[in-house]
N, C-alpha and C positions, 0 to 999 in steps of 0.2 A: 746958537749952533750955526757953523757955517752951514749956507748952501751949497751942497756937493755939485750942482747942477749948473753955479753961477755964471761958472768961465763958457757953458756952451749956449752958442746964437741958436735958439729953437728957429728963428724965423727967415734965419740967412744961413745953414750949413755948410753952405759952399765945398761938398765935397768932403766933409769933416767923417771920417772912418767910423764906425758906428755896427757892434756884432749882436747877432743877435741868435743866445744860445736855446734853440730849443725848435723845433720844426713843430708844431702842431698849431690848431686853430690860432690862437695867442702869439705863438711865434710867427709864423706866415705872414697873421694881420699886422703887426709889429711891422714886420719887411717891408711890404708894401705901402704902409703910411710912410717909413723913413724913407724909400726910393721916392714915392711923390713927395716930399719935401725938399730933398735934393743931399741926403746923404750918403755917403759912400756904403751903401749895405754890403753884411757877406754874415748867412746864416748857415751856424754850425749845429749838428746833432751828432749824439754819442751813437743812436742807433739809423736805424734803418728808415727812412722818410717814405710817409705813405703816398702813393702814384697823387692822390686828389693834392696833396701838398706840392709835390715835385710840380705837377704841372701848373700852380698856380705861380712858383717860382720862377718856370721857366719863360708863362705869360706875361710876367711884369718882368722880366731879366734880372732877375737879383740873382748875384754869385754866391753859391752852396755848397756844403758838403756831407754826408753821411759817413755812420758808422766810424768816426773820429774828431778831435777836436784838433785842429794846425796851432799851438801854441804861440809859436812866433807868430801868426797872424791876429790871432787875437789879443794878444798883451801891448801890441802895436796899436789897439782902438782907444779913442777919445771919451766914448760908452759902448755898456753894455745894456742891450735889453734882455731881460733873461725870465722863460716860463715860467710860470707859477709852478707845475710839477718837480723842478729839478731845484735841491735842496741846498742851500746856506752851504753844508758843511761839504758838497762836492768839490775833488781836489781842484775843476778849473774853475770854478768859482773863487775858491779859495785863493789860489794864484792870482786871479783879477786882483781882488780887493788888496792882495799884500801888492801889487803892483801900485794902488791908489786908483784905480778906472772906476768910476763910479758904477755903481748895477740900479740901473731902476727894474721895475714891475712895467707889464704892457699896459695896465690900467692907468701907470703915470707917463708914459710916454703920448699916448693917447688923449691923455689930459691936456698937454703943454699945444695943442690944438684945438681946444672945445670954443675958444674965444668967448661968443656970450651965449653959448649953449649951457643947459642945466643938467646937470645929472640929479638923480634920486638912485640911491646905493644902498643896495639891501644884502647884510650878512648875517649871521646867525650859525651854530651848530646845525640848525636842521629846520626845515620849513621855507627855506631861500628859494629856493626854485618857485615852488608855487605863489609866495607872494610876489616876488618879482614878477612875475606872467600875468598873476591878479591884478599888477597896478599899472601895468603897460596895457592890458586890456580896457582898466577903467580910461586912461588917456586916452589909448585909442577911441572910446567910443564917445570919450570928451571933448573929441576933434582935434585934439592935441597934435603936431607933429612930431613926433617919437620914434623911439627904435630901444626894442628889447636888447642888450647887449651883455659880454662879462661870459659867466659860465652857462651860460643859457642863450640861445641865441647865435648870432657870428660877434666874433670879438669886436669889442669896442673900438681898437686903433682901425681895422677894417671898415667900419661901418664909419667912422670919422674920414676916410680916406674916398671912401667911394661914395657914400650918401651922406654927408650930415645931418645931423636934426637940431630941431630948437633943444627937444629933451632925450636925455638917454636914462632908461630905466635899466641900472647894471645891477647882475648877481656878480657881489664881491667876494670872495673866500680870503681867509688870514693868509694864505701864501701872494697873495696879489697886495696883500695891505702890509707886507711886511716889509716888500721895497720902496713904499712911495716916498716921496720927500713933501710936493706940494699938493699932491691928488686933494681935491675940493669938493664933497658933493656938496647941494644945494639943501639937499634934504637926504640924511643917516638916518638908515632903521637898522636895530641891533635886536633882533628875536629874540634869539637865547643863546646862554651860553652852558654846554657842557662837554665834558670831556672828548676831544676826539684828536686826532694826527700828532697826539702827543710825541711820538717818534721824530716829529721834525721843532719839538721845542724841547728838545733834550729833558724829555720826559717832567717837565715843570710845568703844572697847568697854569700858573702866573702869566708864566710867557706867551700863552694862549690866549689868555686873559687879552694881558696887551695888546697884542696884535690886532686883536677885532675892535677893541676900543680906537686903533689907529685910525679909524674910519673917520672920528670926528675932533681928530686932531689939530687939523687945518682948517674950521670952521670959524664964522664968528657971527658978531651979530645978525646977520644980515639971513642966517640960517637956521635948519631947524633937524634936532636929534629926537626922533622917536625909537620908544626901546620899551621892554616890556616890564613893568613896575612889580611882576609877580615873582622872576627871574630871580632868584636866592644870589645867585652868582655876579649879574649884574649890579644887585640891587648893594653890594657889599664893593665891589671896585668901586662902585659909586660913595659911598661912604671916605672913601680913600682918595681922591680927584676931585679935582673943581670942576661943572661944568657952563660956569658963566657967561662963556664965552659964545657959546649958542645959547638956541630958545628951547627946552625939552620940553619934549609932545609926549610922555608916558601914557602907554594902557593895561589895564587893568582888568581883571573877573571878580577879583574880592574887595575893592574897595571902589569908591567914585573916586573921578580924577575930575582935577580943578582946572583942567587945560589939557586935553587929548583925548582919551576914549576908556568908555568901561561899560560895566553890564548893568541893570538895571531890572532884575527880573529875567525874562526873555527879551528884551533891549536893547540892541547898544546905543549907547546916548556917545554923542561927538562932538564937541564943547573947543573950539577952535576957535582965540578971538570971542569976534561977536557972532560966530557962525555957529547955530545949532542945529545937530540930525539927530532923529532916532530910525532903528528901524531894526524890525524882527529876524533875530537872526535865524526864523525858522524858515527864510528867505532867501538864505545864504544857500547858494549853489552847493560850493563844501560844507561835507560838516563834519560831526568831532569838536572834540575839545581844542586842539591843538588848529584846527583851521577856523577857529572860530577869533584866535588869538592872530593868522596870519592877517585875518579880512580885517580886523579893526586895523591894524598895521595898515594892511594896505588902503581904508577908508580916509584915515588920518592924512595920509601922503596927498589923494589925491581932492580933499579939501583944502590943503593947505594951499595945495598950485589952483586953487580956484574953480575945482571943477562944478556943476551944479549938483546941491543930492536928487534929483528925479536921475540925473545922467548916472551916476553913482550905484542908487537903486537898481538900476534898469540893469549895470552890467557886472555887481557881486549877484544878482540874480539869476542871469545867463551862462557865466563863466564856466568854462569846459575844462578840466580837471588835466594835466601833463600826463602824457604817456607817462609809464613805470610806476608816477607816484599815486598811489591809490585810485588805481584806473580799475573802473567796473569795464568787464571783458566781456561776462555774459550770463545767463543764466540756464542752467539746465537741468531739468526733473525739475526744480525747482532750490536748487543749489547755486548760489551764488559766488560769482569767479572773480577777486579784486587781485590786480595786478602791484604791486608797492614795490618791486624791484629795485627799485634805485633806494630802497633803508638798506644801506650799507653798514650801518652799529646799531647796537644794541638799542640807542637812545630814538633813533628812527623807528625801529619797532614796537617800541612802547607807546608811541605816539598812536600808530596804527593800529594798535590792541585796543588803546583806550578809546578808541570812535567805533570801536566793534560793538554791535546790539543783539547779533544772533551768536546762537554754539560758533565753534570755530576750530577749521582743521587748519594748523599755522604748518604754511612749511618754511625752516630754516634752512641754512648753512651757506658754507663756500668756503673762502679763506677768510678765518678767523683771525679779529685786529688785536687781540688781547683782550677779549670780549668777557666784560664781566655780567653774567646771565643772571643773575642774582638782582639785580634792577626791574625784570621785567616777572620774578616770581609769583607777585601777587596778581598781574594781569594774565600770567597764564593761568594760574589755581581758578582763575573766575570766570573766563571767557572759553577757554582752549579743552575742547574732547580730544583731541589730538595732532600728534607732532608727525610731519613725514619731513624726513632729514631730505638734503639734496648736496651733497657736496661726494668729497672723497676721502674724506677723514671725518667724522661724525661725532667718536669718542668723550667730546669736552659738551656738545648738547645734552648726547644721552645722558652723561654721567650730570650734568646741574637739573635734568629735569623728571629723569627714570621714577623719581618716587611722588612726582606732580599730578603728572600726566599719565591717566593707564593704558594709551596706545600710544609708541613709537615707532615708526619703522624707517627705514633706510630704503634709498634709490640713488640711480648715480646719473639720472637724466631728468628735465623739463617734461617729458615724456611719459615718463614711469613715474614719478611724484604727481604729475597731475590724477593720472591714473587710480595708484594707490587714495588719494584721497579724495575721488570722486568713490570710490568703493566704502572709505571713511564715512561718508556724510549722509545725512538722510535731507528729508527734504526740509526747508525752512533753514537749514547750515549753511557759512559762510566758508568758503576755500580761500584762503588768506596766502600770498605768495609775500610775505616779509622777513627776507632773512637773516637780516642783524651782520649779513658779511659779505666783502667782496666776492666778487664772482670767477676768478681767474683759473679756479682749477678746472671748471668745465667749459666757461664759453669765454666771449673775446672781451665782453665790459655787460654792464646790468642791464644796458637796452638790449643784447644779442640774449639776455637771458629770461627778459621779459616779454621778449618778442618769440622766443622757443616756448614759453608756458603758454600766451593767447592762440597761438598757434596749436597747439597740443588741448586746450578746452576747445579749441573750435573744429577738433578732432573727432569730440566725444560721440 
């Protein structure tokens, strides 16, 4: 396959026209590495650019514009860099590519700059944020020179432009892996895979599929793919693909592994090379099932970069848990208040059900993705005394779980749902904020919604 990329001097731009469609973290930081290289930038957005944006553009002087795209300006660029949020099948996107302008991702633009910097890239349906944060912590306290980047963090093209590091620890999502051409990591972790943004793979979960395999596309010997050996989903692409071409590091809960990590009782045993760890995952800062699955993930990465396990030990031990995602807020009466705002589907909340150990008052809702609730039946039937809805349409919860669950009720604020389910719970009960959907009909994104619930328990 030809290189779309070939005919452009990453290293000499000399003014070579260069747009970059999409104003937000990702786009901005795009702008700004292409201005300090010496391309001719000019960053377009369909809507409205937030002030922290604008003025970052107008700091480094890159030429903009909001709420339209200048056609004739952009068909005239030599590339595009284009956001992870804004879609393939968008009509100016679409127009680029019938033009021939190639589109990369900011994660590959970013790239074409790392020189002999490493990345470690971690995707997955769900559990990406916290590993990524896990294994940038383990560097970090591995004396590592690093930086958190990707969807967590400040974008990678920014943090390459104004700080570089030896290692960048990126959360990749399949919208950022769907434009790369040459993107390299050093070290691909693939969590898991199921159904989600199917909307943007024309409803084909194959396509999905692919996309997050793209992570280790461009790999070879010299690298290494860890992924999770229990994963139905992967373990079956894999069936179908070669992956020779890297070293796989699989982990595992139900079987030992001959080379990467699995459980052993209450164990994990880390069998890297000639390198051996065990150590208790009753140790492990997070816990759950599903974080029990991120930290071997993230143990694996940062043995393979050589860190020591006492360093290792010390900091899956300490590790501090991300605002939204199963963040303890507080406790009161003796009622416990975990924040999980950011499980946006179905498949996020299952996650967080199955690490639940007390009763539990779950609140859902918001704007439902085509939310099939049917997935998480048997973890309400076992865990969940009751359901307090939070959204503005509710209809499609009540109706999957009315005969589960024998308390529901409806609220239409952070406010009045903590409320009703602190009147829910007795003492020794968990108040569970995981609600299986975005957030747009009441607040502005799942941190503005997460930060309205801790706010409203620290009310009580």
């Amino acid at each position: 396959m030809m290189n779309i990329l070939s005919h452009i001097n990453f290293s000499s731009p000399n003014n070579l026209p260069l747009i970059i469609i999409g104003a937000g973290e990702s786009g901005v930081g795009a702008a700004i590495l292409a201005k300090q290289k010496g391309f001719n930038v000019f960053v377009s957005d369909a809507n409205a650019i937030s002030e922290k944006y604008k003025h970052e553009l107008y700091k480094y002087d890159i030429a903009f514009e909001e709420k339209q795209h200048s056609e004739d300006k952009i068909l005239q660029s030599a590339l595009v860099v284009k956001s992870p949020g804004i879609a393939n099948k968008t009509i100016i996107i679409q127009k680029i590519k019938q033009k021939g302008i190639p589109v990369i991702s900011e994660v590959e633009f970013a790239f074409q700059y790392c020189g002999e910097s490493k990345i470690i890239a971690i995707t997955g349906s769900n559990g990406k944020s916290t590993t990524t944060a896990l294994t940038y912590h383990i560097l970090n306290e591995g004396g590592f020179d690093a930086a958190l980047v990707g969807n967590i963090g400040i974008s990678f093209a920014k943090q390459v432009a104004l700080n570089s590091k030896q290692w960048y620890v990126a959360e990749i999502s399949s919208f950022q892996l769907d434009d790369i051409v040459n993107f390299k990591p050093h070290i691909a972790v693939l969590l898991n895979i199921t159904e989600d943004h199917l909307d943007r793979y024309d409803y084909n979960f194959q396509n999905y599929i692919s996309s997050k395999f793209r992570i280790i596309e461009n790999q070879n010997y010299e690298d290494y793919f860890i992924y999770c050996d229990d994963d139905p989903v992967i373990q079956q692409q894999l069936n179908n693909i070669s992956i020779t071409h890297t070293n796989p590091l699989p982990f595992s809960m139900k079987h030992e592994i001959k080379n990467g990590a699995y459980l052993k009782g209450d164990q994990m045993m880390l069998r890297i090379q000639e390198e051996r760890v065990s150590m208790s995952i009753y140790d492990f800062a997070l816990k759950g099932k599903h974080n029990t699955y991120n930290t071997m993930a993230a143990c694996i990465a940062a043995t393979t970069v050589g860190i020591r396990k006492e360093k290792i030990r010390e900091a899956v031990n300490d590790f501090q848990s991300l605002a939204h995602r199963m963040e303890y807020v507080a406790t009161v009466r003796g009622v416990d208040f975990i924040n999980d705002s950011k499980a946006t589907n179905v498949n996020s909340t299952w996650f967080a059900l199955e690490s639940m150990t007390k009763p539990t008052i779950l609140i859902l809702g918001g704007v439902d993705k085509g939310n099939d609730y049917s997935l998480i039946t048997d973890l309400v039937k076992e865990k969940v005394k009751a359901i307090v809805c939070m959204g503005t349409d509710n209809k499609k919860i009540i109706a999957a779980f009315k005969n589960i669950v024998p308390v529901i009720v409806e609220t239409a604020s952070a406010t009045d749902a903590v409320a009703q389910s602190f009147k829910l719970a007795a003492k020794g009960d968990v108040v569970l904020l995981s609600p299986a959907c975005a957030s747009f009909d009441l607040f502005k994104n799942f941190e503005d919604r997460g930060n309205q619930f801790k706010l409203a328990v620290k009310d009580l």
